[in-house]
C-alpha positions as CSV (number, residue, x, y, z in Angstrom):
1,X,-3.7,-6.9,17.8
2,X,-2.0,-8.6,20.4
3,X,-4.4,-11.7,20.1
4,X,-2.5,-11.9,16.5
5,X,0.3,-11.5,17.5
6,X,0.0,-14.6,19.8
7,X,-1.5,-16.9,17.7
8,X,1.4,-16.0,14.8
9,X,3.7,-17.2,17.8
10,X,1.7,-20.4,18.4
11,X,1.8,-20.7,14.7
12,X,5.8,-20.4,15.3
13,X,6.0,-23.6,17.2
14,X,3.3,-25.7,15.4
15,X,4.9,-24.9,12.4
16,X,8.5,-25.8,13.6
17,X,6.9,-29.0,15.3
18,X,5.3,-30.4,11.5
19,X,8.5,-29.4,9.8
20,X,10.7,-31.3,12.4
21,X,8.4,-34.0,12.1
22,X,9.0,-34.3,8.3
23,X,12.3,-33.8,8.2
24,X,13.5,-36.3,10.8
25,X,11.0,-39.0,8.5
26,X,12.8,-38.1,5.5
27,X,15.9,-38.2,7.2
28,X,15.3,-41.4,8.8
29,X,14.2,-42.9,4.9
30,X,17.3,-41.4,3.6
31,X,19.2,-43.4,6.0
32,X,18.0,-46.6,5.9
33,X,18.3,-46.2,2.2
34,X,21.5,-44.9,1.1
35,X,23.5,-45.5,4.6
36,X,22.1,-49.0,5.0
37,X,19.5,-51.3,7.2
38,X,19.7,-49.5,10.9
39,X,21.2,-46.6,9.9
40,X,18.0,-44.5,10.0
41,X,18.9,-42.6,13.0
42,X,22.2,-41.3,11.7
43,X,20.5,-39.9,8.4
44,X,17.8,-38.0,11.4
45,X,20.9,-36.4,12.8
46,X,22.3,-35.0,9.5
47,X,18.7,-34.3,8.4
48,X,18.4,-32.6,12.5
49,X,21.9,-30.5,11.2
50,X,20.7,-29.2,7.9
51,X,17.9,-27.6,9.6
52,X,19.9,-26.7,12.4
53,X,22.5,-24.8,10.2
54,X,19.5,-23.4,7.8
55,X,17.8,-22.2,10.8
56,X,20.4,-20.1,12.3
57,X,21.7,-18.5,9.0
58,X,17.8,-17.4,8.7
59,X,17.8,-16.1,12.3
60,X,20.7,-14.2,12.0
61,X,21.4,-13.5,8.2
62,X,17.9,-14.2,7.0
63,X,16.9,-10.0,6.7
64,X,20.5,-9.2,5.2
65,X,20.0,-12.3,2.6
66,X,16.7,-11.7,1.3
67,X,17.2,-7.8,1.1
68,X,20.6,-8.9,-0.8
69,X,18.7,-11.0,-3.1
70,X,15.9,-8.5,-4.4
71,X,19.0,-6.2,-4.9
72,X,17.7,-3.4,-2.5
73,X,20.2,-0.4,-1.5
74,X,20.2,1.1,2.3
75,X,19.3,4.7,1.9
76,X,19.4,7.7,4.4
77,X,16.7,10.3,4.6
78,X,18.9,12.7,2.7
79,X,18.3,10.8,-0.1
80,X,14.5,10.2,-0.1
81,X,13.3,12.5,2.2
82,X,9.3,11.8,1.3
83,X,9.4,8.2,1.5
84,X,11.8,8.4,4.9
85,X,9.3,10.6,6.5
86,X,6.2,8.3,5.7
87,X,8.1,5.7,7.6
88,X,8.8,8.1,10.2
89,X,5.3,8.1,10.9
90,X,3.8,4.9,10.3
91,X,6.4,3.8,12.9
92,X,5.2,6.7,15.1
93,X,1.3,5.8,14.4
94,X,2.8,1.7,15.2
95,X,4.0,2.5,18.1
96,X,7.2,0.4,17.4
97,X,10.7,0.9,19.7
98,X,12.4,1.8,16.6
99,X,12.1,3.3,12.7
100,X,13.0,0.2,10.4
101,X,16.0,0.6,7.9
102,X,14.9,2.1,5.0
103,X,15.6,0.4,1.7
104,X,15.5,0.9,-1.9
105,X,15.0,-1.7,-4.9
106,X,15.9,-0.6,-8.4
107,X,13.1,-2.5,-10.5
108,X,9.7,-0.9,-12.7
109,X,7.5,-3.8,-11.2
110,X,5.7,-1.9,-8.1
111,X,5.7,-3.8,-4.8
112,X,6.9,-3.7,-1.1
113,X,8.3,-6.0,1.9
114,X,9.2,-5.9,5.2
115,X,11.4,-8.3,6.7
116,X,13.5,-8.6,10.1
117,X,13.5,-10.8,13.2
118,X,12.2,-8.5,15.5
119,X,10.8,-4.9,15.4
120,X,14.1,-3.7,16.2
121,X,16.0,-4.9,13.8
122,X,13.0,-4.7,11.1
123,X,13.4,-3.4,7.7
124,X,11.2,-1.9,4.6
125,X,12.6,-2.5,1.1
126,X,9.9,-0.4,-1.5
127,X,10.7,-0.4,-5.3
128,X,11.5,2.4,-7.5
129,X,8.6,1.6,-9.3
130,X,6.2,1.7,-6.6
131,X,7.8,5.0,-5.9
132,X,7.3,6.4,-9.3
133,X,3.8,5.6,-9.3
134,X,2.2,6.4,-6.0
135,X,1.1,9.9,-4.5
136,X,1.7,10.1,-1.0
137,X,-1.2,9.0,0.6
138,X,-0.9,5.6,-1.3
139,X,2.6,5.2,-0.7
140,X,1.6,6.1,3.2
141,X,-0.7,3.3,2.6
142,X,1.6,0.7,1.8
143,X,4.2,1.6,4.1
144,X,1.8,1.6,7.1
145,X,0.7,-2.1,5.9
146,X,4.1,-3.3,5.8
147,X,4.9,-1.6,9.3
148,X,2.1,-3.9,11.0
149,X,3.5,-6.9,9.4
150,X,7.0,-5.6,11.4
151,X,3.9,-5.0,15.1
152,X,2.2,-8.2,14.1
153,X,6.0,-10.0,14.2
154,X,4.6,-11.7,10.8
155,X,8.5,-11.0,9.5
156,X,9.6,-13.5,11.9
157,X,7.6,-16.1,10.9
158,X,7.9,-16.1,7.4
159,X,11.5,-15.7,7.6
160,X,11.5,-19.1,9.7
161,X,8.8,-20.9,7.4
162,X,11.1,-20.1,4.3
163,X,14.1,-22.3,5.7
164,X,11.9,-24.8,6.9
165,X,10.7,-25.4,3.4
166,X,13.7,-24.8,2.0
167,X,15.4,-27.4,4.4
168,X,13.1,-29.6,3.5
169,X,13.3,-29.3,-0.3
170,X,17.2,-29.7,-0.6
171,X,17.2,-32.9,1.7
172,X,14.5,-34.1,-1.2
173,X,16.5,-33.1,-3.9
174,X,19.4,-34.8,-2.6
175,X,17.8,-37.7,-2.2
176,X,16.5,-38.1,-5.5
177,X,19.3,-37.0,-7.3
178,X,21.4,-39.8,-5.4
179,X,18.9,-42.3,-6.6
180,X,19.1,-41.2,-10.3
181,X,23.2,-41.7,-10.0
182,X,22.6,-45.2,-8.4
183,X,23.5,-45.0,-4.2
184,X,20.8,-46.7,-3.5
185,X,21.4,-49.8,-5.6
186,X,25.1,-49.5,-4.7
187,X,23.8,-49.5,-0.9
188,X,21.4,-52.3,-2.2
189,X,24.3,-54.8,-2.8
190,X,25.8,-54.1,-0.2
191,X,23.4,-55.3,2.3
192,X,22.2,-57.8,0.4
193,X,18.9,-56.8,-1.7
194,X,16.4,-58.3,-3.4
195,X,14.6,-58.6,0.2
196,X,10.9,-57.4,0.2
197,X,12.0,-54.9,3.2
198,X,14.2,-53.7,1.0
199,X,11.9,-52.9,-1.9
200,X,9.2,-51.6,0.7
201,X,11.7,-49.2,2.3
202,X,12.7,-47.3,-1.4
203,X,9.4,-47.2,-2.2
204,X,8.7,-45.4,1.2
205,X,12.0,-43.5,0.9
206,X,10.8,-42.2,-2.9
207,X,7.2,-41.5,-1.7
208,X,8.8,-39.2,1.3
209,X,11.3,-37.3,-1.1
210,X,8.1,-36.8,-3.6
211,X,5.6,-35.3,-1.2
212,X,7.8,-33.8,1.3
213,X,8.5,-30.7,-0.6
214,X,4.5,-30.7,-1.2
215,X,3.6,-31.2,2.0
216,X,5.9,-28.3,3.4
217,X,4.6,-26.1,0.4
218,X,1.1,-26.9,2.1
219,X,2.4,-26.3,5.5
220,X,4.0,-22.6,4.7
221,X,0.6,-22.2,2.7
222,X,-1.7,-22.8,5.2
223,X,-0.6,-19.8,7.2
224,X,-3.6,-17.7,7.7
225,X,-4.4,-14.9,5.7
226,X,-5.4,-13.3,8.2
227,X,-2.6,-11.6,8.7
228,X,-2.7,-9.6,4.8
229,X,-6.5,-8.6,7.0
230,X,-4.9,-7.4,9.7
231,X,-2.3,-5.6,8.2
232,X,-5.1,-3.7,6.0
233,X,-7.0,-3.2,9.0
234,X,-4.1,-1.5,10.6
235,X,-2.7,0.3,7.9
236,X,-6.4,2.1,7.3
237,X,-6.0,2.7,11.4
238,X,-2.2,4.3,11.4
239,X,-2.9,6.5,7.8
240,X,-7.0,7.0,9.0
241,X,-7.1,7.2,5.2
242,X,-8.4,3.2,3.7
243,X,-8.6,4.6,0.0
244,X,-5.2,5.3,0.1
245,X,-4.6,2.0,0.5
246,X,-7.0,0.5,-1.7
247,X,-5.7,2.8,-4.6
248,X,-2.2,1.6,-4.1
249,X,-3.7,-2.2,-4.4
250,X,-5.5,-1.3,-7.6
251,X,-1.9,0.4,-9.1
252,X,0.1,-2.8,-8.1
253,X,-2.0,-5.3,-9.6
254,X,-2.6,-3.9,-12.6
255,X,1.1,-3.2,-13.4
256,X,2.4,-5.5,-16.0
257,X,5.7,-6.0,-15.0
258,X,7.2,-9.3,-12.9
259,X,9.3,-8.5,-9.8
260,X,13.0,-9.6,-11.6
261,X,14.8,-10.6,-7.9
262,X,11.8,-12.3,-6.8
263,X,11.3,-16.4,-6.2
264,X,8.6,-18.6,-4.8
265,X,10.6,-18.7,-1.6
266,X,10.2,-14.8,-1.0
267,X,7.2,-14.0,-2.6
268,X,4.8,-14.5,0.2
269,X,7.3,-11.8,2.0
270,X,5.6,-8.7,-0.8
271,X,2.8,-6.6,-0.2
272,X,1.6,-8.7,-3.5
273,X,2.6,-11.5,-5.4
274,X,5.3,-10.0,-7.3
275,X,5.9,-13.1,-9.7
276,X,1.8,-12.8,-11.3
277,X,1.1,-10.3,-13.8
278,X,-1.7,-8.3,-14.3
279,X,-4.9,-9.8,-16.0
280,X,-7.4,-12.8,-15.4
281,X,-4.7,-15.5,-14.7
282,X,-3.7,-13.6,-12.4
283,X,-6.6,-12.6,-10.5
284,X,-7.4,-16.4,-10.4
285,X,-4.5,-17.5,-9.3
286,X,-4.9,-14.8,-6.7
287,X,-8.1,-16.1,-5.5
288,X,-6.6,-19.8,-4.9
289,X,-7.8,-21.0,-1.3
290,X,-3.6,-22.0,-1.7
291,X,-2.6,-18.7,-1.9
292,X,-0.7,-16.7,0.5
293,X,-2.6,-13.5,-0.1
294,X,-6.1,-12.5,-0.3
295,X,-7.3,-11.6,-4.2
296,X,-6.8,-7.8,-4.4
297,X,-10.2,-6.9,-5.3
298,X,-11.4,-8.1,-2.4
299,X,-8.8,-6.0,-0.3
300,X,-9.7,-3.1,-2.3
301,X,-13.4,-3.6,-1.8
302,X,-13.1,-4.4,2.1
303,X,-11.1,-1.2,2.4
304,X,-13.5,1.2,0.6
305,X,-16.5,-0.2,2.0
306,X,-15.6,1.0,5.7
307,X,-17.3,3.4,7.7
308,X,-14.6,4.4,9.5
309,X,-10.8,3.8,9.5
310,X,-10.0,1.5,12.5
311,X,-10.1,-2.4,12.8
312,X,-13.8,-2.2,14.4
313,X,-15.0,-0.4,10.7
314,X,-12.5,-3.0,9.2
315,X,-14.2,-5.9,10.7
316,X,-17.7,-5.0,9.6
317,X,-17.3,-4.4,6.0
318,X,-15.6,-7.6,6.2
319,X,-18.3,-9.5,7.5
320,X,-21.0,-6.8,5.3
321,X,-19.2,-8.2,2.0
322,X,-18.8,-11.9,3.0
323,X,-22.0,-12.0,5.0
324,X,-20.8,-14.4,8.2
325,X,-18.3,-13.6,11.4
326,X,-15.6,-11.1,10.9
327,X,-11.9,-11.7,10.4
328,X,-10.0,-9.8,13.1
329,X,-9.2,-11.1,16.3
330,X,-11.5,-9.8,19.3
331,X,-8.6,-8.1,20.7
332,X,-8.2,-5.9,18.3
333,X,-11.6,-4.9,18.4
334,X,-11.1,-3.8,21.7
335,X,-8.2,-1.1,20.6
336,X,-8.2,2.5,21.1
337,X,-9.1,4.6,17.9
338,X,-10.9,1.5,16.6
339,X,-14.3,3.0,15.8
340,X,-12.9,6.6,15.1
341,X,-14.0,8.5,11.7
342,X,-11.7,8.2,9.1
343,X,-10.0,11.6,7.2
344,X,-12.1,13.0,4.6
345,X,-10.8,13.2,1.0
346,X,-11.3,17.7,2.4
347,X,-8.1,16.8,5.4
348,X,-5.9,15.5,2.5
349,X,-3.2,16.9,1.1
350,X,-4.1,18.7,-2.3
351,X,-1.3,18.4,-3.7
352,X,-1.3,14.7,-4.1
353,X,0.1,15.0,-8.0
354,X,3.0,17.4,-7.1
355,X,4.0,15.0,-4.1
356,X,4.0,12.7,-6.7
357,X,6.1,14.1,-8.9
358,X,8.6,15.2,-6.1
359,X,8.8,11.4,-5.2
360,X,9.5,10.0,-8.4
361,X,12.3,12.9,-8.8
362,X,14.2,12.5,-5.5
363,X,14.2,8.4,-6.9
364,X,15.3,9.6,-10.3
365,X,17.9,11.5,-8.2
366,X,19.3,9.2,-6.1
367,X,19.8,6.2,-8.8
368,X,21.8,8.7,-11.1
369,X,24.0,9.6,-7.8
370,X,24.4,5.5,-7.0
371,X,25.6,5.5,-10.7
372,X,28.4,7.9,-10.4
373,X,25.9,10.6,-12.5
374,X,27.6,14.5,-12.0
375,X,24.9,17.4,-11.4
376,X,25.0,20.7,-13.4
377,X,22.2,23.3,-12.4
378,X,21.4,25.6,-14.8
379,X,20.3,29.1,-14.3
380,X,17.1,27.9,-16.3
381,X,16.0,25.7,-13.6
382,X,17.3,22.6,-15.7
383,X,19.3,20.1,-14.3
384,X,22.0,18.2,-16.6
385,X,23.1,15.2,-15.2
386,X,26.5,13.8,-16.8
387,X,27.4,9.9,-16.6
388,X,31.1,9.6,-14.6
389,X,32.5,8.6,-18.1
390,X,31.6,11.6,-19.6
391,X,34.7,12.8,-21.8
392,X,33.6,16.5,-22.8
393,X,34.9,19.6,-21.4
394,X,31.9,21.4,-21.6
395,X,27.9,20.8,-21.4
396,X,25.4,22.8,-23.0
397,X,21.6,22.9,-21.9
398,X,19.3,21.7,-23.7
399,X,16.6,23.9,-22.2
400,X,18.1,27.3,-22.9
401,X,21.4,26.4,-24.7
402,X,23.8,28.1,-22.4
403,X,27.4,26.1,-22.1
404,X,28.7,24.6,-19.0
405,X,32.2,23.7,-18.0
406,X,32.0,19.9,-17.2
């Protein structure tokens, strides 16, 4: 685990290193273009500043952004009491210094991210429709893979290699947009032009603002996918439970529904790609060598093909299903509990569908509370739940028909 955790670091830097790289050449091509002949140095500054400025907000504001953006709600356990325990214990099972905020996303489409810049200031942000439609032991699941993305300090590094593309894309945009309005025949005349330097230079400076944003695409792309292993591996080790996992897989991808607060920039961040629906595009977009995420069947497959429930059982039906070396670093081969026998379906809880049910009422419960809904108990064991705009003096049930002062 801590081999990953490493190389995710090393990752860090080589990462920061390419993007620097081709940010500083567009800069420089920016420069000479619309500033004028010398001025390549000055447009590397600004181009150093944007990422400078980008890269801070991330640091410090990147978590709070993101979470803003998918439109997910702090809760306290009081609200969700199931899904607060789960990541009670999956932090527990982690070993992490602290539990991550707990957060809420109001949306059908069922998914999962975690996000943060260090385990102590982590976060998990779960839908209400991932709620509605997993038991326990798949919502454990999911939660326990999203807590090793907070171990495995993968939240960090996406978080930085979203604003490094994103840097990257709006000094592109800028450029070419500043083109289309004429600065660079503007700057043209003004030194000048007609000069074959001149002509070489845009066609270098439109070439750069063309295959930048592809080439940083490539870059946060090329991020192993080993991680999305590991964090299966570890999730089946903290639960000791893989098919909860695997079922939770199977229930996400084939959910029709697109994630609505969702972009390109954040979807690497979810537990899978909210912005594919179900169905054969999907699954072979999924299994793109490009893609950020291993195709599900093949998580789903690894998962319920193991022996056992730790990261050596992990690594085995890896290498059983794609016949060659494993996946997981050697370290984490090595850990404690990695060969230990998994939970039979006899230790789980049997009461998987009322758990169920219980979750997707405690989410039913808190939504109507966020939207100002008033609660009536009835003597019936109904619950009447009137909107804050309700006008009436009285309520009757609709259950047993007995009238209620409003």
């Amino acid at each position: 685990m801590w081999e990953q955790i490493a190389a995710n670091r090393r990752k860090s830097v080589f990462l920061v290193f390419l993007t620097a790289v081709l940010l500083l050449a567009l800069g420089w091509a920016l420069g000479e273009y619309f500033l004028g002949k010398g001025m390549g140095p000055a447009g590397m500054v600004i181009a150093a500043i944007v990422w400078l400025v980008m890269t801070l907000v991330s640091y410090f504001q990147g978590d709070s952004i993101m979470l803003s953006m998918a439109g997910a709600k702090q809760i306290e356990k009081t609200d969700l009491p199931i899904l607060h325990n789960v990541v009670e214990e999956m932090t527990l099972a982690a070993g992490l210094p602290k539990i991550p905020a707990v957060y809420v996303i109001d949306d059908p489409s069922p998914n999962a991210f975690a996000t943060g810049r260090t385990p102590e200031k982590a976060a998990v942000a779960v839908t209400s429709g991932l709620l509605r439609r997993l038991n326990r032991d798949e919502l454990q699941g999911v939660i326990a893979h999203e807590i090793a993305h907070v171990r495995n300090l993968d939240i960090r590094l996406m978080l930085f290699a979203g604003v490094l593309v994103g840097a990257i894309v709006i000094l592109a945009e800028v450029g070419l947009r500043g083109m289309w309005f004429g600065g660079g025949r503007s700057r043209s005349r003004r030194s000048g032009g007609g000069d074959s330097g001149g002509g070489l230079l845009a066609v270098v400076a439109i070439v750069l603002m063309i295959l930048a944003p592809i080439l940083a695409r490539l870059i946060y792309l090329a991020i192993s996918r080993k991680r999305e292993y590991l964090a299966d591996a570890s999730a089946a080790t903290f639960t000791r439970y893989p098919e909860g996992l695997a079922s939770a897989l199977e229930k996400i991808s084939r959910a029709p529904q697109k994630l609505g607060g969702a972009n390109s920039a954040t979807a690497p961040m979810y537990i899978i790609n909210p912005l594919q629906r179900a169905g054969k595009k999907a699954e072979a977009m999924a299994a793109n060598s490009t893609s950020t995420h291993p195709p599900i069947d093949e998580r789903v497959r690894i998962l319920r093909s193991m022996s056992g429930q730790g990261f050596a059982a992990y690594d085995e039906s890896y290498r059983h299903l794609h016949g060659g070396k494993g996946v997981l670093p050697g370290s984490a081969l090595k850990e404690k509990g990695a060969a230990a026998e998994p939970a039979s379906r006899a230790d789980r809880s049997p009461t998987n569908s009322a758990s169920q049910r219980e979750i997707a009422r405690q989410v039913d419960d808190f939504f109507y509370r966020s939207a100002g809904y008033r609660r009536i108990e009835c003597d019936c064991g109904a619950v009447l739940k009137l909107p804050k705009d309700f006008r009436g003096s009285e309520a009757v049930c609709p259950r047993c028909g007995k009238v209620h002062a409003a």
